[in-house]
N, C-alpha and C positions, 0 to 999 in steps of 0.2 A: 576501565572507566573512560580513558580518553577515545576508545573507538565508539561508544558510547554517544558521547558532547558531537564525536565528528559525523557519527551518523547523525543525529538532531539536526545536526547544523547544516549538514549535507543535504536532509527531506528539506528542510526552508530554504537553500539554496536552490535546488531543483524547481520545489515551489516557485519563489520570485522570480530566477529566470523564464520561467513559462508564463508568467502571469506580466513579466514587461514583451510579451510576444514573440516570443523567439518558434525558429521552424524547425520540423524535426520529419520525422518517418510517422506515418498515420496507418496504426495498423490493429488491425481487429478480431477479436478470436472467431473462428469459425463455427456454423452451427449446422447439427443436422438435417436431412430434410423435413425430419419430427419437431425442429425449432430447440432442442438440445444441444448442448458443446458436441461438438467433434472431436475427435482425436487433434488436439492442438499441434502446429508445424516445428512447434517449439519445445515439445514433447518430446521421451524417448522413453522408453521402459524402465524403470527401475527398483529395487526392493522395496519390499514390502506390501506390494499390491499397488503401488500407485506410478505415479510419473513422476521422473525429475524434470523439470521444466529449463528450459534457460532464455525462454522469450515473456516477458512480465507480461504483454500485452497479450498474448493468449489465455491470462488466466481470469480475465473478469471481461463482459460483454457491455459493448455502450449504452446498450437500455441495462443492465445489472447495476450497474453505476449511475445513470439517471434515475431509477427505482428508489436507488438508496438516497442518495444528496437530493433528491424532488426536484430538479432543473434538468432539462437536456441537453447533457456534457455532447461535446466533439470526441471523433476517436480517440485511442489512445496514442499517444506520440510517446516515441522516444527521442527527448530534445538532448539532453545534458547526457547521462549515463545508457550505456545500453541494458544495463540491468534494472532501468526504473523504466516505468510508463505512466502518464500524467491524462487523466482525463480532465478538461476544464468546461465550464460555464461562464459567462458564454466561449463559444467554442471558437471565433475569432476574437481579438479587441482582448481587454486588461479582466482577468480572469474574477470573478467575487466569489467562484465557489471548484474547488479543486479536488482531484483523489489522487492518491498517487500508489503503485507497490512496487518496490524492491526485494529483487532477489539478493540475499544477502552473500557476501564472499569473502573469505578469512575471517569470518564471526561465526561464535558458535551461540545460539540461544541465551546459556549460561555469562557468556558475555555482554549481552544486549540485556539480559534482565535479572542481573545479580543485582548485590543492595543498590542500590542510590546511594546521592553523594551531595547532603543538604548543602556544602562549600557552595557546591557548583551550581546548586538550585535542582538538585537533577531528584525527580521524586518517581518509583518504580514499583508496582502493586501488579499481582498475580493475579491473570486472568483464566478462571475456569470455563470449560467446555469449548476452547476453541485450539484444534491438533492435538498433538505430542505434550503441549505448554506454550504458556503465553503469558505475556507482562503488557502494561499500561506505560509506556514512558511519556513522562512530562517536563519539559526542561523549563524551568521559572523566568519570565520575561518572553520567551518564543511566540510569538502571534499565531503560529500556525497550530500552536493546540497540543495533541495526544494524538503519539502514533500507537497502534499496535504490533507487536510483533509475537513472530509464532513460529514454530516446527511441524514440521511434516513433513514422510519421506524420505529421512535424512535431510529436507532443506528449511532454511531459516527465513522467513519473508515477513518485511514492514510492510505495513498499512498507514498511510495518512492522508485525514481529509482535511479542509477549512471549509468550512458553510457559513462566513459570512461571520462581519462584526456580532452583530446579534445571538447569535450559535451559543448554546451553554456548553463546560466540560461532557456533560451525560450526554448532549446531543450527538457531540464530536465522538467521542466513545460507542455509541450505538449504531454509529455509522460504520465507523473502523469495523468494529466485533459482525456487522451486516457484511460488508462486505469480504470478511476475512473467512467467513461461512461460505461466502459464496467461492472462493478461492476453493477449499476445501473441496466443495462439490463437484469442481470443473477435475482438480487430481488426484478424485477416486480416492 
């Protein structure tokens, strides 16, 4: 439960720091000469038919994430964590629309999306058709929304966006689940 609050807490601190401007590493996944993913640098081979990844920014493209959130984010940076990358809008200056994915470490799925914990505000609904399994986490009072998180490959990876005051729950969630497909497609 508490790695849970500290991941929430963790994707909105990522958030706010990148959104008061902070600098980082701008790094972008690669594409074929067909305009396809490449074999990402942050790839390696691993069971089950797919990749284990350990560079986030390899696994979504700056137009894949401008597609989804409808603004044109800047690179992906890794500001705070090397296991997150943060696309923002606009892409200099105080951020009003953001994505971010975490590769996740010493969490397992089951612990990111077992029950909820209404004390905490913490509310966690099962998300079908995206990996292995998937949950909705929503931490009550959080500005930044609903992340999603999911399995594949052996690996565990959050999803979260904010799209602005205005943004409903379902928007936020159609965003997440878009580009959580799009993760998927990049590792195979």
């Amino acid at each position: 439960m508490q790695s849970r609050v500290r991941l929430m807490s963790g994707v909105a601190l990522a958030l706010a720091l990148v959104a008061c401007g902070g600098t980082g590493t701008a790094t972008q996944a690669p594409t074929s000469a067909g305009g396809g993913p490449a074999t990402a640098p942050g790839a390696t081979s691993g069971g089950g038919g797919g990749a284990t990844v350990t560079d986030p920014c390899t696994l979504l493209t700056q137009a894949e994430v401008s597609a989804v959130v409808g603004q044109p984010v800047g690179p992906g940076l890794k500001d705070v964590e090397p296991k997150t990358c943060d696309w923002q809008y606009p892409a200099d200056g105080v951020p009003s629309i953001q994505a971010s994915i975490t590769i996740q470490t010493g969490n397992t799925l089951a612990d990111l999306c077992g029950p909820g914990d209404s004390a905490l505000g913490l509310t966690v609904t099962t998300v079908a058709g995206v990996g292995d399994g998937a949950c909705f986490e929503q931490l009550a009072g959080l500005g930044a929304g609903t992340n999603l998180t999911f399995s594949t490959h052996g690996q565990v990876i959050t999803i979260a966006t904010v799209l602005g005051p205005a943004a409903t729950p379902d928007q936020i969630e159609a965003a997440d689940k878009a580009l959580a497909l799009a993760v998927l497609q990049h590792m195979g």
